[in-house]
Each structure stands twice: as structure tokens, then as C-alpha cells.
matplotlib code that plots the C-alpha trace (Angstrom):
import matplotlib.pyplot as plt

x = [118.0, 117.3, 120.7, 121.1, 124.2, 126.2, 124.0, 120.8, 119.6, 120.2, 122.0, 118.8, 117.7, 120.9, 119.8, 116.0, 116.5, 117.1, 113.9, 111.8, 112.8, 112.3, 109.0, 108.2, 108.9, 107.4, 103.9, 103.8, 104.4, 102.2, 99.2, 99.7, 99.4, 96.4, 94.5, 91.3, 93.0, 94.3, 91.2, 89.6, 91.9, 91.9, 87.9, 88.4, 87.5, 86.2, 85.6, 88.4, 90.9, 91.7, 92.1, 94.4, 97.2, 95.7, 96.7, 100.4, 100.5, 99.3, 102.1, 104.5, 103.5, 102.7, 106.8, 106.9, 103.8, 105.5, 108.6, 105.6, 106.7, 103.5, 105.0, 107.0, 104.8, 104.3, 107.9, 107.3, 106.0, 109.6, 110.9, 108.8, 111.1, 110.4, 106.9, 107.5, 109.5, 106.9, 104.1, 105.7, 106.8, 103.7, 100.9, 103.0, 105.2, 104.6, 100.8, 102.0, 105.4, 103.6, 101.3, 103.8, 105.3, 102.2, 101.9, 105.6, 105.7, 102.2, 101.4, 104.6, 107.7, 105.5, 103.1, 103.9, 103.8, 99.9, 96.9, 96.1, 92.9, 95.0, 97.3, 94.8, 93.8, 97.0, 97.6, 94.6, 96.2, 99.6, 98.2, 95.6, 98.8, 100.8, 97.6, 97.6, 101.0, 101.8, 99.7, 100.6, 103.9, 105.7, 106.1, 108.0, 110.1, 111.0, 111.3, 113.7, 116.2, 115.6, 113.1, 112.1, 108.3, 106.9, 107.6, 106.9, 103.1, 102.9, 104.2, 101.7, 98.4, 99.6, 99.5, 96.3, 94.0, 95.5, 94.5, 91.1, 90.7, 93.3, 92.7, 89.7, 90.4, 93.8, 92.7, 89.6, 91.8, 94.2, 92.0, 90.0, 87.0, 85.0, 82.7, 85.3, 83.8, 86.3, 85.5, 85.2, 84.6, 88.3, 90.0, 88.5, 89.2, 92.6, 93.4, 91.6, 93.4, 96.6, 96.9, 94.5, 94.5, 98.3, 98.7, 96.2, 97.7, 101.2, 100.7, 98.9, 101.7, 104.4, 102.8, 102.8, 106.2, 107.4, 106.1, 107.7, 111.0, 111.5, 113.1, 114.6, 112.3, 110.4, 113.7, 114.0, 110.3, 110.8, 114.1, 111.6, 109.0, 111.1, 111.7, 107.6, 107.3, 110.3, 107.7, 104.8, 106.3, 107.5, 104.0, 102.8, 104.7, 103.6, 100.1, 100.5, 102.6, 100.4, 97.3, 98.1, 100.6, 98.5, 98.3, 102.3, 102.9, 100.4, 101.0, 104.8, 105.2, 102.3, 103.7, 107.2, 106.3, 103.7, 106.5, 108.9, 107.4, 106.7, 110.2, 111.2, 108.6, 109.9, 113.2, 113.2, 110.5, 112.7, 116.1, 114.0, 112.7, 116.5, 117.7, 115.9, 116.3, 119.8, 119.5, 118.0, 119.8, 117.5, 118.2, 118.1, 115.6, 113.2, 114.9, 114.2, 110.9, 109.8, 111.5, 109.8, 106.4, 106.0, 107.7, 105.9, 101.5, 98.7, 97.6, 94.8, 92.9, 94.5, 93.1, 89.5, 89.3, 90.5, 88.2, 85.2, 85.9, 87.5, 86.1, 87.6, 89.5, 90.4, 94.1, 93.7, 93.1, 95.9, 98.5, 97.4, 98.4, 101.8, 102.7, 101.9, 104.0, 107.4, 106.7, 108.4, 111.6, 111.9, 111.4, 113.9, 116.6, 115.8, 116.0, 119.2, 120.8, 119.2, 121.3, 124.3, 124.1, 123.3, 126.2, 125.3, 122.9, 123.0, 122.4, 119.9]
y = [110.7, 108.3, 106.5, 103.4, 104.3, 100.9, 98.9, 99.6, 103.0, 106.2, 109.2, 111.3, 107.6, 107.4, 110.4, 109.7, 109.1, 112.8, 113.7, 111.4, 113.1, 116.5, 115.6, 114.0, 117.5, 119.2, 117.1, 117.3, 121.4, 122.2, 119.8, 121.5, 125.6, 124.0, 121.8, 122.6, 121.9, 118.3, 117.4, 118.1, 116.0, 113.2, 113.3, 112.2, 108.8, 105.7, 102.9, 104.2, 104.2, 107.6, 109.3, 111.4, 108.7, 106.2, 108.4, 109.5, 105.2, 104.6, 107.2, 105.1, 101.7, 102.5, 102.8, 98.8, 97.3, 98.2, 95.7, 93.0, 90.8, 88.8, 85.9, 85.5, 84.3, 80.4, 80.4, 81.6, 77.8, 76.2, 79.4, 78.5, 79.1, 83.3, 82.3, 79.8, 82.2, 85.1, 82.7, 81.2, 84.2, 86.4, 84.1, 81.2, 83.9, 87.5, 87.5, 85.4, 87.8, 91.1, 89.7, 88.5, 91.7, 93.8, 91.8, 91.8, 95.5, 96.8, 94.7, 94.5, 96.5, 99.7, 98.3, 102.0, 104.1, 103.1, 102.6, 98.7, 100.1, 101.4, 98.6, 96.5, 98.8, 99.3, 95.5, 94.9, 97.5, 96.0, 93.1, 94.2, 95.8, 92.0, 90.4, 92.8, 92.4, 94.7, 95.3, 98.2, 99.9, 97.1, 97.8, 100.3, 99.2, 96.2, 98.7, 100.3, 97.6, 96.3, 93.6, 91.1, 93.3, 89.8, 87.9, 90.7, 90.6, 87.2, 87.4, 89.9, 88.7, 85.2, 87.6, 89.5, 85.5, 84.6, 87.4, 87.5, 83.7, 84.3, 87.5, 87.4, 84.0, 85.1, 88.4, 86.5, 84.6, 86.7, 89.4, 86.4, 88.3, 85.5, 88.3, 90.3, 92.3, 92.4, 95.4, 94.0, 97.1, 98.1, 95.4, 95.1, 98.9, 98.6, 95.8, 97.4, 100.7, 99.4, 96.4, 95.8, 99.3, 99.9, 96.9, 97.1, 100.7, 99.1, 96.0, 98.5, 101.0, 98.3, 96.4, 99.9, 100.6, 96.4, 97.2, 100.4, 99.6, 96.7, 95.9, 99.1, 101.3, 99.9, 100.2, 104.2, 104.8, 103.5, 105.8, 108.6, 107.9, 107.3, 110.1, 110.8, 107.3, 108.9, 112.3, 110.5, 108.7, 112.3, 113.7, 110.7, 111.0, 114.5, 113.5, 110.9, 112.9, 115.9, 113.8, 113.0, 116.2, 117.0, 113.5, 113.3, 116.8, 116.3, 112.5, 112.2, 109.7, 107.4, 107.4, 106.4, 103.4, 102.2, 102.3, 100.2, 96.7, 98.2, 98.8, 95.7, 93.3, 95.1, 94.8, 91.0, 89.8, 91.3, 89.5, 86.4, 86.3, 87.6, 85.2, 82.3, 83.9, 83.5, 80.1, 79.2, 80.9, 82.8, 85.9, 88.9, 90.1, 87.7, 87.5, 91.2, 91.6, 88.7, 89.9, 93.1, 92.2, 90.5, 94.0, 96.6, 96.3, 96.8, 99.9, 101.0, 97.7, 97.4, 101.2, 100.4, 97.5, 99.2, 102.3, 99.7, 97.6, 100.2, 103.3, 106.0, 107.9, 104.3, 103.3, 100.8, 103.2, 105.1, 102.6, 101.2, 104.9, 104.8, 101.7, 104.3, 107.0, 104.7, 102.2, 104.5, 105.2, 102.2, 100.3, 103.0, 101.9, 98.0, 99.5, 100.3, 97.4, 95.1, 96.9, 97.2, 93.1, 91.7, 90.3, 88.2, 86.6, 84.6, 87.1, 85.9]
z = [1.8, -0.8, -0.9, 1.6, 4.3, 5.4, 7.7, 5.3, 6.2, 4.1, 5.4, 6.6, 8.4, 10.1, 12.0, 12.1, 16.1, 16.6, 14.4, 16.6, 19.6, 18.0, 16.5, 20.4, 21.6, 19.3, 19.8, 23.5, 23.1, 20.5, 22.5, 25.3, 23.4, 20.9, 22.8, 20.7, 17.5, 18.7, 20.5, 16.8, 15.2, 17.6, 16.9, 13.1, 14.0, 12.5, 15.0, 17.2, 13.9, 13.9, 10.4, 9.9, 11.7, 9.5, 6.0, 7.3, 8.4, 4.4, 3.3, 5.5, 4.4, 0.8, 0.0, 0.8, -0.6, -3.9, -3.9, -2.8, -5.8, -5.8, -8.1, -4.8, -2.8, -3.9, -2.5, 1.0, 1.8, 1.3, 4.2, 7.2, 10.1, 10.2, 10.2, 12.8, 14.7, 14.5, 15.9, 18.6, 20.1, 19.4, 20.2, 22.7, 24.4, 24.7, 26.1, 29.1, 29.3, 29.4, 32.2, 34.1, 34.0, 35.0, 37.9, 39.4, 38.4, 39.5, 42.2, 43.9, 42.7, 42.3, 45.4, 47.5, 44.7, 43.2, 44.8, 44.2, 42.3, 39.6, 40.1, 38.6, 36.0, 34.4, 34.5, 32.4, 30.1, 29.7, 29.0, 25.9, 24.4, 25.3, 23.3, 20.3, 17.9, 15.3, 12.1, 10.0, 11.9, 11.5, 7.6, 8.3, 10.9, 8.2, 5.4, 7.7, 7.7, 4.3, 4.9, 2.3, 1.9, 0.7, 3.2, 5.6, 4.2, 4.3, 8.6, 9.0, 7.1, 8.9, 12.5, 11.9, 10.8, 14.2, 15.8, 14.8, 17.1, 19.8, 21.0, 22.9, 24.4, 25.3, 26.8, 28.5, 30.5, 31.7, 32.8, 34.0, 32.3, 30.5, 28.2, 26.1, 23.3, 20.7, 18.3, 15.2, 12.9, 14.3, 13.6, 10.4, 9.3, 10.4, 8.3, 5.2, 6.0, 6.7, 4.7, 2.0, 0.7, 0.5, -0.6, -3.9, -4.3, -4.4, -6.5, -9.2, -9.4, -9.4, -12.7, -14.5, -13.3, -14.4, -17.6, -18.2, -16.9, -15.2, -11.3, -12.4, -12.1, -9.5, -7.5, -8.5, -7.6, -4.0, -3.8, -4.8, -2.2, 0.7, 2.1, 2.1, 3.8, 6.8, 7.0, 7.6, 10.1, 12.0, 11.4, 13.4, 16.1, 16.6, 16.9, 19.0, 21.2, 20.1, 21.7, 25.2, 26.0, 28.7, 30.1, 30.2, 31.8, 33.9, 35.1, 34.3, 37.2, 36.1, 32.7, 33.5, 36.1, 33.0, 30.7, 33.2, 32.1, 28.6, 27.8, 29.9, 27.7, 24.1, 24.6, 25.9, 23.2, 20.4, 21.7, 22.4, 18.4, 17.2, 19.0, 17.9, 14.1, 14.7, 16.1, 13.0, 10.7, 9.1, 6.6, 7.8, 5.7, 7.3, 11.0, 11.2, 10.7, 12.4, 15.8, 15.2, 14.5, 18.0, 19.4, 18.3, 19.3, 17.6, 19.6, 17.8, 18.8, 22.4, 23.1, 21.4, 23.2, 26.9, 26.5, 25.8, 28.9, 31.3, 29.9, 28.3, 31.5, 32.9, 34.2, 31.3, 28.2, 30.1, 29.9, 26.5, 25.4, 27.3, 25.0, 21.9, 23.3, 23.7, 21.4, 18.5, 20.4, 21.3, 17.7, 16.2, 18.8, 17.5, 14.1, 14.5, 16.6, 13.8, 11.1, 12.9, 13.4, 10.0, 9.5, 12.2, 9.5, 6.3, 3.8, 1.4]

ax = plt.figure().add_subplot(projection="3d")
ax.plot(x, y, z, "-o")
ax.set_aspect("equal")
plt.show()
């Protein structure tokens, strides 16, 4: 499990597809025998950052933060174009995209099959999920293909001081809502939880392990916490799935035409920033995680902010919870097309 396979992942990676899809069916099952226990566990919340995800996303992230080689970082000025890459396409791009989609989708494509009521709703959903990229996840989808973890931070600390400007004027004007209550203690927790945290934890154990050994032994410790980092991810997606199992039995319809424009926006903003990567001839330890950042969404604040507008039963938190359900599939399938195209990149 520990030893990297050609094209980056190890042999128990190579297969992590069919464990997703177990642990999805596994989640959607048990939610729907122990509803009481799930509904308790989807209660452990902090300013809608729900707890227990927010350990098994430390136990994920954690494996990264400690190849962050922090005497690395005065270099990541004379790389600019992944940066470049990852705000263009986030921030000039994907907002504007998702909408677009919503509307061609919602209001005309799917016109017969939802009331224009819900119509609307879902839009404003898509689009909160469009306006919300990727915080924690994407440290493991970059761990997955062997990003650089520095400049990965450095992508996603860059995302998250945008975010905290851009988000509410974005979303402001394209729900055309001018009094959008952005909520603060989320955002804030998430970082801490997902970023600040991990990355403190990480940055402590890899002096100790520096000092002891060397790039050595920082090395064989991440080899040793891998495969925890692959079980939190599978525990994860069992809540998640575990969560809303009633919602997908019981609206399977509504959640496929939701996850039309999804899929649709994921898979064109990811060729759109790998494309450009490769335009630019950027390493694939940078192109990668910069493609992926802009794919996979910040759910935690899309949903906060949708059950605070829309309320908590709304077409919006509905659809902000769709992008949650296939945004793993779908970032596992990238996953994998990104390591079977590396040689498509410089190396280093």
C-alpha cells in the first residue's frame, strides 16, 4: 500500500475507485437501516463544519503537510504560472461557467422535468458550489498524484485570501441578491481545521523527524501514514453518503438532473486548467494540483451558506449536497487521468 505503482499511486491506490464505490454503497445502506445514528452524527457540528468529517479530512491531509519543506517557500515567487493558472480559472472562469450551466440545464434542457420554482432554487445552488473552490480535499487529491505539498499550500492559502473578498460579491451578483451573509465562523473554522492545524501538526513532526534522520525519514514516515490518510478518505465517504441516503433513494431523479451540470462544469474546468498547465509547461507536480483545486468545491461553505439563504429543506442546500455526493467519484477519475498523463509534463 505504501509503495508508489507506475503513474504515482501505490498498489492499494490503484484500486481506490472500487473502495469508493463500496464505501458509497455502504453509506447510502447503512443511512437508510440507522438513520438515528447518522442524524446524531451529522449533529456534531461547529458552525455547519461538521466534526467527525473534519477529523477523518485532518487524518487525510495530515500525510502532506509533512513534506511542506518550509525553506521552500521563498522559491515559490520565481514559479508563478500554477498560481496564475489556479486564479484565473477559479476566480475569472468557473463562477460564470457553473451559472451558465444552471441556467441552460435548469431553465431549459430540464424545463419539463422541474417546476420553474425549483428551477431557480437549484440554480442558486450550483452556483454557491461554482463560487466556493476547494480548501482542504484538495490535499489529497494532490497527494494522490504526487504533488509538490509546498506549492500545493501555497495554491491553496493563495485561494482561501481570495476567497474571503470574492465570494460574496461574486455570489451577490449572480444570484442578483445584493445582501449575502457570508458565514464567517465557517470559513474561518474550516481553514483552522483544515489548514492551520494540519499544517502546525505537520511542520512539528517533520523538524523532529529532519533531525533524527533526515529527507529519509521524513520520506518513510509518510509511507507509514498513508494508508491512514487512504482510510480516512473511505470513512468519509461513508458519511457523506451515510448522511443523505434517504434523500438519494428517495429523490434519485432530482439528484441525477442536479448532477448533469455538476459533472459537465468538473470535468470542463479541470481540462481547461490542464490544459493551460500544459500550455505553459508547467511540472506536473504543480499542473496537477492547480487543475484540481478549481475542480473540486469547498462544500462545507457552499452548504452553510445555501441553508442560511434558502433554508435548510431548500432546492439550494439540496443541490449544494449533490455536488458533495459526486464530487469524490469524480476527483478520483481526474486522479487517475492526471497520472496516466504526466509524461505529458516537464518533470521537475
Amino acid at each position: 500500500m505504501s509503495v508508489p505503482a507506475p503513474g504515482g499511486l501505490g498498489r492499494f491506490e490503484r484500486f481506490l475507485t472500487l473502495w469508493v464505490a463500496l464505501a458509497i454503497a455502504a453509506g447510502i445502506l447503512l443511512g437508510n437501516l440507522f438513520p438515528g445514528l447518522f442524524s446524531a452524527l451529522a449533529g456534531l457540528e461547529i458552525a455547519s463544519v461538521n466534526l467527525p468529517v473534519a477529523v477523518l479530512i485532518w487524518a487525510m491531509v495530515f500525510p502532506m503537510m509533512v513534506g511542506v519543506d518550509f525553506g521552500a517557500l521563498r522559491q515559490i515567487g520565481e514559479k508563478p504560472k500554477g498560481l496564475a493558472v489556479t486564479l484565473a480559472v477559479n476566480w475569472l472562469i468557473k463562477p460564470f461557467s457553473m451559472a451558465a450551466l444552471g441556467v441552460i440545464f435548469f431553465n431549459h434542457v430540464f424545463a419539463g422535468l422541474i417546476p420553474p420554482d425549483d428551477a431557480q432554487a437549484y440554480l442558486a445552488g450550483v452556483i454557491l458550489l461554482g463560487a466556493a473552490p476547494c480548501t482542504a480535499m484538495v490535499f489529497v487529491w494532490s497527494n494522490l498524484t504526487r504533488g509538490d505539498p509546498t506549492y500545493t499550500l501555497v495554491q491553496v492559502s493563495v485561494n482561501d485570501v481570495v476567497m474571503i473578498f470574492a465570494f460574496a460579491p461574486i455570489v451577490a451578483f449572480l444570484l442578483g441578491v445584493t445582501d449575502i451573509a457570508v458565514p464567517w465562523d465557517t470559513l474561518l473554522i474550516s481553514v483552522v481545521l483544515y489548514v492551520m492545524l494540519p499544517l502546525l501538526a505537520g511542520y512539528l513532526t517533520r523538524q523532529r523527524l529532519v533531525s533524527q534522520g533526515g529527507e529519509a525519514a521524513v520520506e518513510a514516515f509518510k509511507a507509514r501514514v498513508q494508508p491512514f490518510s487512504v482510510l480516512g478518505l473511505l470513512i468519509t465517504v461513508v458519511l457523506l453518503f451515510g448522511f443523505q441516503g434517504e434523500v438519494i433513494l428517495d429523490r434519485p431523479l432530482v439528484i441525477v438532473l442536479i448532477a448533469v451540470p455538476l459533472l459537465i462544469q468538473s470535468y470542463g474546468i479541470f481540462f481547461i486548467a490542464y490544459g493551460l498547465a500544459r500550455a505553459w509547461r508547467i511540472p506536473f507536480n504543480v499542473a496537477a494540483p492547480c487543475a484540481l483545486i478549481g475542480t473540486s468545491n469547498f462544500f462545507e461553505l457552499a452548504v452553510a451558506v445555501a441553508i442560511s439563504l434558502f433554508g435548510l429543506g431548500s432546492g439550494a442546500a439540496l443541490a449544494t449536497v449533490v455536488g458533495v455526493l459526486v464530487e469524490v467519484p469524480v476527483m478520483l477519475s481526474l486522479v487517475a487521468f492526471a497520472n496516466r498523463t504526466r509524461h505529458w509534463f516537464p518533470a521537475r
